[in-house]
LOTIFI-621323 format. One line per 3 residues: number of its first residue (from 0); their letters; for each residue x, y, z negated of N, C-alpha, C, CB. Coordinates in Angstrom, 1 decimal, always signed. Each point is the difference from the previous one (the first is absolute). Glycine has a CB too. Example, Ala and Ser with C-alpha at 12.3 -4.5 7.8 and 13.67 -1.06 7.14 Angstrom:
BEGIN
0	AS	+13.2 -5.7 -7.8 -0.9 +1.2 +0.0 +0.9 +1.2 +0.0 -1.9 -1.2 -1.2; +1.5 +2.3 +1.9 +0.9 +1.1 +0.0 -0.8 +1.1 -0.8 +1.2 -0.6 +2.2;
***
This chain:
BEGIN
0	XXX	-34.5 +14.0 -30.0 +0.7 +0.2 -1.2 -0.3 +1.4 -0.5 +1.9 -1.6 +0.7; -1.9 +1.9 -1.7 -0.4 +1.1 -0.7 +1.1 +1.0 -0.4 -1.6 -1.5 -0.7; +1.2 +2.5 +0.7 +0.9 +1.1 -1.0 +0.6 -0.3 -1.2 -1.4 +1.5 +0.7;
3	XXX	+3.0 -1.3 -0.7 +0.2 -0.3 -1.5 -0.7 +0.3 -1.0 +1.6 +0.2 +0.5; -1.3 +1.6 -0.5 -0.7 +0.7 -0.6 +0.6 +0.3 -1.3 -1.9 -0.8 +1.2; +3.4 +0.9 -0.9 +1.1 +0.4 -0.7 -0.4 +1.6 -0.6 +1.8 -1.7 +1.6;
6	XXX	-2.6 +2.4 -1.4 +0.0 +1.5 -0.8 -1.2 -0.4 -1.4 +0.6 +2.0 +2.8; -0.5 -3.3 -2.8 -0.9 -0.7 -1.1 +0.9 +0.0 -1.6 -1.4 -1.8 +2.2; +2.8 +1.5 -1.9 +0.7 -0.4 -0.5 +1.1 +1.2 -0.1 -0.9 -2.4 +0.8;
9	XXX	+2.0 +2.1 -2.0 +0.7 +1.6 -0.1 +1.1 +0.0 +0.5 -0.8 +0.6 -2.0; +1.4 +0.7 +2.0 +1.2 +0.1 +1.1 +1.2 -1.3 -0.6 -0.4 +3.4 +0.5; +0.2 -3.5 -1.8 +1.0 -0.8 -0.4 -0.2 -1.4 +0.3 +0.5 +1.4 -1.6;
12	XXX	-1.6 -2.1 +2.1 -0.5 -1.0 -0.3 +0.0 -0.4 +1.6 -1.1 +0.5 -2.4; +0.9 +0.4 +3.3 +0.6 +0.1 +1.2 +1.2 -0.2 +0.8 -1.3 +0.9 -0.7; +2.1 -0.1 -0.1 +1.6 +0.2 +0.8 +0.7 -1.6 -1.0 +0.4 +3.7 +0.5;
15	XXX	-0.8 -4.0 -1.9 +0.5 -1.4 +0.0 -0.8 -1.4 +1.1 +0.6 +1.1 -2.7; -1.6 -0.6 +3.0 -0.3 -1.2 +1.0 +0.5 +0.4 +0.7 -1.6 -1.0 -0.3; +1.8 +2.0 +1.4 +0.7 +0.3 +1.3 +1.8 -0.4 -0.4 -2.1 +2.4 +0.9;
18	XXX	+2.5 -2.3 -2.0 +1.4 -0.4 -0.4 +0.0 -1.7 +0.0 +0.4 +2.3 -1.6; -1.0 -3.0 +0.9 -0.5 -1.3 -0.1 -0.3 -1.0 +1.5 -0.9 +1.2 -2.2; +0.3 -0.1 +3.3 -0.5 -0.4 +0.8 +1.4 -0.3 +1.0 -2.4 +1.2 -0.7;
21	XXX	+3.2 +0.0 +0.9 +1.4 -0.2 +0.6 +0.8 -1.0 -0.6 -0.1 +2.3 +0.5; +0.0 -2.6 -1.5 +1.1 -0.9 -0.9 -0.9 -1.8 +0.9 +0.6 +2.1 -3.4; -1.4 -1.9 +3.7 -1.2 -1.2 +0.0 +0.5 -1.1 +1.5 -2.4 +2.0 -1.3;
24	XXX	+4.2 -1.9 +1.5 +0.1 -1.0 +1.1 +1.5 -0.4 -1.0 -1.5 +1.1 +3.0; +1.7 -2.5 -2.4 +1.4 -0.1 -0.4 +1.4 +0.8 +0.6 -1.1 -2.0 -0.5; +0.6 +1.7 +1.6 +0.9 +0.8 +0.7 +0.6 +1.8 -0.6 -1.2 -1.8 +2.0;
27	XXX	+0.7 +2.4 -2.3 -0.1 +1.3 -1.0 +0.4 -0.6 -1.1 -1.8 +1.5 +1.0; +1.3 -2.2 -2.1 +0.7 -0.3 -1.3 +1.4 -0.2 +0.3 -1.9 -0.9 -1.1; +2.6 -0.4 +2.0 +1.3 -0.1 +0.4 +0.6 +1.5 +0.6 -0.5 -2.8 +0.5;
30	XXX	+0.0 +3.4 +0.0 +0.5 +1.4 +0.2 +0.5 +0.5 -1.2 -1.4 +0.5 +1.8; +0.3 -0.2 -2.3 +0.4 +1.5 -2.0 +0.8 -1.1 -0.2 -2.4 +1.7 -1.7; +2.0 -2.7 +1.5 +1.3 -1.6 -0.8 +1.5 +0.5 +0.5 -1.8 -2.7 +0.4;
33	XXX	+1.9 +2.4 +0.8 +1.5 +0.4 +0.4 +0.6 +1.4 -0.1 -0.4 -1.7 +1.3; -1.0 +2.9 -1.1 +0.6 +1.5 -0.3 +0.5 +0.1 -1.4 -1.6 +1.0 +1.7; +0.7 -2.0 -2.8 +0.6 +0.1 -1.6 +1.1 -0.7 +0.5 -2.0 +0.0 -1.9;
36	XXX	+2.5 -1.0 +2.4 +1.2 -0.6 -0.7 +0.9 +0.8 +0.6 -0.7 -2.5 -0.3; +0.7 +3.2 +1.7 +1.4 +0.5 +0.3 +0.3 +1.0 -0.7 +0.0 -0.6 +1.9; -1.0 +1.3 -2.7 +0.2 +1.4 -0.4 +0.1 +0.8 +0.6 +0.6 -0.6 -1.2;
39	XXX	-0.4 +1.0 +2.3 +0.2 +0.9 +0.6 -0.9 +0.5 +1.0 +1.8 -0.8 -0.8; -1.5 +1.9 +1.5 -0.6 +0.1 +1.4 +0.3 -0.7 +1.3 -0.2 +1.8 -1.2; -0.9 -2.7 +2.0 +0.5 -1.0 +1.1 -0.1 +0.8 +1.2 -0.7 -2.1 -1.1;
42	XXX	+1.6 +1.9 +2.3 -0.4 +0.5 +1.4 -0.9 -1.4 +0.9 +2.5 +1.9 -0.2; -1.5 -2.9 +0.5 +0.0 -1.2 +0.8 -0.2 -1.5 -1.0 +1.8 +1.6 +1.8; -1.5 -1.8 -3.1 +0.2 -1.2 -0.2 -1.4 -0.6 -0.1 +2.3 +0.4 -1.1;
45	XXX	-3.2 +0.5 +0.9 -1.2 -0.8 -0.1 -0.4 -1.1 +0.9 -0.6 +2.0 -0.9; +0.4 -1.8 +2.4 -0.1 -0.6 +0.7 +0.4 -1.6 -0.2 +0.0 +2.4 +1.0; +1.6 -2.1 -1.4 +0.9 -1.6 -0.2 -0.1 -0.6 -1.0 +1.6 +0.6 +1.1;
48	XXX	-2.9 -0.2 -2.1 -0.1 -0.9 -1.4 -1.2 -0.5 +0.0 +1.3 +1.3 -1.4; -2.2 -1.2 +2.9 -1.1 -0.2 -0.2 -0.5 -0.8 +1.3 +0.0 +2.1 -1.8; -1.1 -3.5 +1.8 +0.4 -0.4 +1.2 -1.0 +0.4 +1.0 +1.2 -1.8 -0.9;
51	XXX	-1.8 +2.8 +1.4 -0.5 +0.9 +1.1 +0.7 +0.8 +0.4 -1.5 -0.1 -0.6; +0.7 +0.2 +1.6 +0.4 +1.0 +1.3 +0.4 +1.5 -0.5 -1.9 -1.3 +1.6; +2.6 +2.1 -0.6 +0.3 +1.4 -0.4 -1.4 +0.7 +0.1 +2.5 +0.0 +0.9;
54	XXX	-3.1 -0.1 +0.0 -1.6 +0.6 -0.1 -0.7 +0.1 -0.7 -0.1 -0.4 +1.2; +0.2 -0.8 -2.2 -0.9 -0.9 -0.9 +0.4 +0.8 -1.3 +0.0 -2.6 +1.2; +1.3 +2.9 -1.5 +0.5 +0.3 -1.5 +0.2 +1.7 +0.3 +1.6 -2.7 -0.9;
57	XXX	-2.1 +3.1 +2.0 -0.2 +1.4 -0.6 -1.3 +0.6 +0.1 +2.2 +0.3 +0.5; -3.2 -1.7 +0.4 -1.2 +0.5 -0.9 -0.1 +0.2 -1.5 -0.8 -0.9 +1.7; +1.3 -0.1 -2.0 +0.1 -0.5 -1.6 +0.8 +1.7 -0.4 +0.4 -3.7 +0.0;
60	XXX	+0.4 +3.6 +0.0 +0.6 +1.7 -0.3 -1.0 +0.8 +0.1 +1.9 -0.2 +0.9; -2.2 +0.3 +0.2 -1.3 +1.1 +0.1 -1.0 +0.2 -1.0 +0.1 -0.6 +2.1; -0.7 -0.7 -2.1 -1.1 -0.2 -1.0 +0.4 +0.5 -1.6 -0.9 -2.1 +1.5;
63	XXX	+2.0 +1.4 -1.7 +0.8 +0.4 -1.6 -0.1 +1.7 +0.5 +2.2 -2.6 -0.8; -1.4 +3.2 +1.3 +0.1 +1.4 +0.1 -1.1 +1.0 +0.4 +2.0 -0.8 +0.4; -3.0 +0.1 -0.2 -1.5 +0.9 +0.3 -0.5 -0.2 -1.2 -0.7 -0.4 +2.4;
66	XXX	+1.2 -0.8 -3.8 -1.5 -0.2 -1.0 +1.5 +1.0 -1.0 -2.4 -3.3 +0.2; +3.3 +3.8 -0.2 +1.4 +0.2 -0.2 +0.4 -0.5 -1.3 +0.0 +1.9 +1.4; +0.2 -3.2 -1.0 +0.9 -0.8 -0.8 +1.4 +0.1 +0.4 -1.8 -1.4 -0.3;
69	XXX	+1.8 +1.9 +1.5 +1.1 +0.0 +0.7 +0.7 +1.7 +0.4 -1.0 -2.6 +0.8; +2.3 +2.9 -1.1 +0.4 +1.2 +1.0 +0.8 -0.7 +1.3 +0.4 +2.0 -2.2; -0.7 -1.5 +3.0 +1.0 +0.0 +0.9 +0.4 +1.5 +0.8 -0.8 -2.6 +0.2;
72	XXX	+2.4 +2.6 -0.3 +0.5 +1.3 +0.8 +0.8 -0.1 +1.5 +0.2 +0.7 -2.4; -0.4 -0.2 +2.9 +1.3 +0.3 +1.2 +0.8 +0.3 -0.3 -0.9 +0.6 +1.1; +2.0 -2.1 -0.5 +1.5 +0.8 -0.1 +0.4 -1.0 +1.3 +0.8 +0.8 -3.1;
75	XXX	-0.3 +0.1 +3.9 +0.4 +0.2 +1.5 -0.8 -0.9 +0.8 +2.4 +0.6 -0.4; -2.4 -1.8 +0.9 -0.9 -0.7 +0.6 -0.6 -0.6 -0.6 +0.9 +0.1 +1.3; -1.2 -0.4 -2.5 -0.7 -0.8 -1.1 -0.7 +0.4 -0.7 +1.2 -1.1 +0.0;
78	XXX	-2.0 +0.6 -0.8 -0.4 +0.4 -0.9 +0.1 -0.9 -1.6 -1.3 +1.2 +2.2; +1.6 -0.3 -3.1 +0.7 -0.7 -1.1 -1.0 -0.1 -1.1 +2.3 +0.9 +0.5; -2.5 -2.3 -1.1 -1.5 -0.3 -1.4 +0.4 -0.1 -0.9 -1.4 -1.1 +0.8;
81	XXX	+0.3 +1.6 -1.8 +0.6 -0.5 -1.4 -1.5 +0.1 -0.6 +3.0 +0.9 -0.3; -2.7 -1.3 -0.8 -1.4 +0.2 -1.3 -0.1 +1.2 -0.2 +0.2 -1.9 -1.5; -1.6 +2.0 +1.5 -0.6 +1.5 -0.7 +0.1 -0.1 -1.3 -1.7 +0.6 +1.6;
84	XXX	+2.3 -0.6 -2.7 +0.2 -0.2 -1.6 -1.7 +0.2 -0.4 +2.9 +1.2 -0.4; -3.3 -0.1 +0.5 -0.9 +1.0 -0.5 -1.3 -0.9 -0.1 +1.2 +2.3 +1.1; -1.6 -3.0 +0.1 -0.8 -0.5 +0.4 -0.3 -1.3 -0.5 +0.4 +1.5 +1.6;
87	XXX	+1.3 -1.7 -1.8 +0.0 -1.9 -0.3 -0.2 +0.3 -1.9 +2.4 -1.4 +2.4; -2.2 +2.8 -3.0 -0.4 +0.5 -1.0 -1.7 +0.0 -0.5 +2.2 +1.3 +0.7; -2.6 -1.1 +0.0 -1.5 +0.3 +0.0 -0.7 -1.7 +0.1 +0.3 +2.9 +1.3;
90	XXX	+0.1 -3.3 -0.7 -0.3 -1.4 +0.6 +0.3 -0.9 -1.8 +1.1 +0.3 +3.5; +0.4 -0.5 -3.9 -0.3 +0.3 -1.3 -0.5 -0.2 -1.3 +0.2 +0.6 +1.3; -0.5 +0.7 -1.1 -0.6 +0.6 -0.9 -1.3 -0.8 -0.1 +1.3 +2.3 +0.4;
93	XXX	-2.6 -2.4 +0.9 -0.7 +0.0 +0.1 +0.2 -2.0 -0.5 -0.6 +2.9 +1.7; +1.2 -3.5 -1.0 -0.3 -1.7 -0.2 +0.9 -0.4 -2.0 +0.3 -0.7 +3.8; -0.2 +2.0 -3.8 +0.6 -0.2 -1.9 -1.3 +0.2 -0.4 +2.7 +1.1 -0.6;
96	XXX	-3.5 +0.0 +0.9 -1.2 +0.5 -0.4 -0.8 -1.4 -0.1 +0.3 +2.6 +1.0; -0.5 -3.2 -0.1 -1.0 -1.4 +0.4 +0.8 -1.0 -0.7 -0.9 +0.5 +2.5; +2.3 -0.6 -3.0 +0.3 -1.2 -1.0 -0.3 +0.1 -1.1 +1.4 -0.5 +1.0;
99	XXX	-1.1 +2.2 -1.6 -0.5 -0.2 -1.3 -1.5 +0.0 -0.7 +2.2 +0.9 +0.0; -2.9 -0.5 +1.3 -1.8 -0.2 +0.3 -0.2 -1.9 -0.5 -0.3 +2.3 +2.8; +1.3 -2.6 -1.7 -1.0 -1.3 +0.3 +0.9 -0.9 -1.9 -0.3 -0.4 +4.4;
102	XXX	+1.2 +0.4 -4.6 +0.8 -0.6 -1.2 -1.2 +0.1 -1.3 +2.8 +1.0 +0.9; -3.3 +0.5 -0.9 -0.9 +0.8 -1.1 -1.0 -0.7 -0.1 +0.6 +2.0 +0.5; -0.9 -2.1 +1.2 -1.2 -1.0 +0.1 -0.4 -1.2 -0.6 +0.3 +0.9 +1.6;
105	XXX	+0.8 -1.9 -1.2 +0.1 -1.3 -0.3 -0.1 -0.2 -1.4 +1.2 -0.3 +1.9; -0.7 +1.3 -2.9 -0.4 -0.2 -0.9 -1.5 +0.3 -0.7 +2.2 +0.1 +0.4; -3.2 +0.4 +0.2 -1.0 +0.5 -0.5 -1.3 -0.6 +1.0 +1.6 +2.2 -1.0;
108	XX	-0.9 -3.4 +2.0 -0.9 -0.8 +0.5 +0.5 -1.2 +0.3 -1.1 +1.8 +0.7; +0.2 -3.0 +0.0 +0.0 -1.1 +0.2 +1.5 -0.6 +0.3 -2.4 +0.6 +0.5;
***
């Protein structure tokens, strides 16, 4: 297998596939899905909305919080998630950018 060869491509065009790429299991969409609906910040409930293992759903955490879709903090023995706004901002921004591309399009081709 070959080199990506991701320094081909621009920093923006990058960190949305590395964003894209984390989003790219279900398990992680049902995550942000339930962090939007509680609103809030979660310690423990993740685990009980979702049908895997405890191991399993904080890789999934992990992964969200390394591409940072996700914050998570310490508070006493846990650690508490929620949405990165900012990020889910940019994200966006960027798939409005590609609707009103591809709409523009459709009109001016096949």
């Amino acid at each position: 297998m070959g080199a990506t060869k991701t320094e081909h491509f621009t920093n923006r065009q990058n960190a949305i596939a590395a964003l894209s790429k984390a989003m790219a299991h279900p398990a992680r969409v049902a995550i942000i899905e339930y962090l939007l609906k509680v609103d809030s910040c979660i310690c423990g409930d993740i685990v009980n909305e979702l049908p895997l293992s405890q191991p399993t759903v904080s890789q999934h955490l992990k992964e969200l919080k390394n591409a940072g879709l996700i914050k998570g903090e310490i508070e006493g023995n846990a650690i508490c998630y929620c949405i990165d706004e900012k990020v889910f901002q940019k994200l966006q921004s960027y798939f409005s950018q590609i609707v009103i591309k591809s709409e523009n399009k459709k009109k001016n081709c096949c």
